[in-house]
Structure formats: C-alpha cells, structure tokens
C-alpha positions in Angstrom: 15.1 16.3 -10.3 13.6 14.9 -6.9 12.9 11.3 -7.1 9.4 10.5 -7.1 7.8 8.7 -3.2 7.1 5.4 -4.2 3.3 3.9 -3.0 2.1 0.4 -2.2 -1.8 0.4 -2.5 -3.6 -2.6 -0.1 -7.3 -2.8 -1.1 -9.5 -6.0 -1.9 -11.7 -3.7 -4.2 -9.5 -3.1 -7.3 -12.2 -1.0 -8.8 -11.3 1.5 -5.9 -7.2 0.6 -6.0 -7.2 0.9 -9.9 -8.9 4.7 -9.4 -6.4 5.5 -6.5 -3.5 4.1 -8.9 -4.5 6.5 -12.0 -5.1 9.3 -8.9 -1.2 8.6 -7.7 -0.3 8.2 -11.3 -1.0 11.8 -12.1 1.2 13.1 -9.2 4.4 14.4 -10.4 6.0 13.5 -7.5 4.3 9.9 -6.8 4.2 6.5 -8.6 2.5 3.5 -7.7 4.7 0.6 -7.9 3.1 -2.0 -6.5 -0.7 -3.2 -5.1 -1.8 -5.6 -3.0 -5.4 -7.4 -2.7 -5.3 -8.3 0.9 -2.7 -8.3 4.3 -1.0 -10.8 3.7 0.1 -9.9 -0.5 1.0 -7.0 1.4 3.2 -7.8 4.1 5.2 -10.0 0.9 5.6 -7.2 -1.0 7.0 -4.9 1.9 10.2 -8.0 2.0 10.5 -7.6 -1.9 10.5 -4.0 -1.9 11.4 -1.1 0.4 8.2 1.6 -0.2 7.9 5.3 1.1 4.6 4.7 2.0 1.6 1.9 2.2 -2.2 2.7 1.5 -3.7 0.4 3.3 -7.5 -0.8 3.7 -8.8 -1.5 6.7 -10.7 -4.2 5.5 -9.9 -7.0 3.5 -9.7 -11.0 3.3 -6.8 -13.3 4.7 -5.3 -10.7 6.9 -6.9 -7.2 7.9 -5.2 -4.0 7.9 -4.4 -4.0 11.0 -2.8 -7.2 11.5 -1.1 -6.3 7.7 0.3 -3.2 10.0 1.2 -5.0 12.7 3.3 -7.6 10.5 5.2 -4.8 8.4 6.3 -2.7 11.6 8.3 -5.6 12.6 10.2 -5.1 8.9 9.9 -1.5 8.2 9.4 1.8 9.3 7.5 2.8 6.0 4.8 5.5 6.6 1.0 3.9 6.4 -1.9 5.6 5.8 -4.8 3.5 6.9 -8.4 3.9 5.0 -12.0 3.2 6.0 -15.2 3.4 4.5 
C-alpha cells in the first residue's frame, strides 16, 4: 500500500478550507493533516511538521501567501500550490 501525500491547507475562510478538507479527505491517496488560518500559523506548522505539499491562499491576515512562501522556502522544499480568487 502507497502511503498517502500528506496536505497543509492555508486559508482565512474556513468555510472554503473545511470544503477543500472533506474534497482531500475523499482522495484515496491524500489526507489533510493539518490547516492554517493565515501565513504566519502556517510557516509554524511547516517547523512542526514536514508536509508533501501546502495549499496556500494568497490572501489572508498577519502574513500573506506570499510572504508565508517566502518564509517556508527558507525551511523546506515542500511543493506549494498557491490559490486566488
């Protein structure tokens, strides 16, 4: 059995990280194991736990997106998809 790619979803609108969560959740392959309400929860995260991959907003409070992905490329080399509205 493969082991599943485990996600990190960044978004300050949970309505829309809860829906991504239970959309990931369904994935055979894929599990959500950990989300983030702004840049800077996620950035902590990332030094608690080693993802395969970040979903990150481009917008949100305390620390955008961008800056989030500047921050975490410092730390890691975990694949980010960024997302816009």
């Amino acid at each position: 059995m493969r082991e599943k790619i485990t996600v990190l979803i960044a978004d300050d609108n949970q309505e829309f990280s809860m829906t991504l969560a239970t959309y990931l959740k369904n994935q055979e392959d894929m599990v959500v194991v950990g989300r983030a309400k702004d840049g800077n929860e996620a950035v902590l995260k990332v030094k608690e736990v080693q993802f395969d991959l970040i979903i990150m907003d481009i917008m949100m409070p305390e620390l955008d997106g961008f800056s989030a992905c500047r921050e975490i490329r410092k730390m890691s080399d975990t694949p980010i998809i960024m997302l816009s509205a």
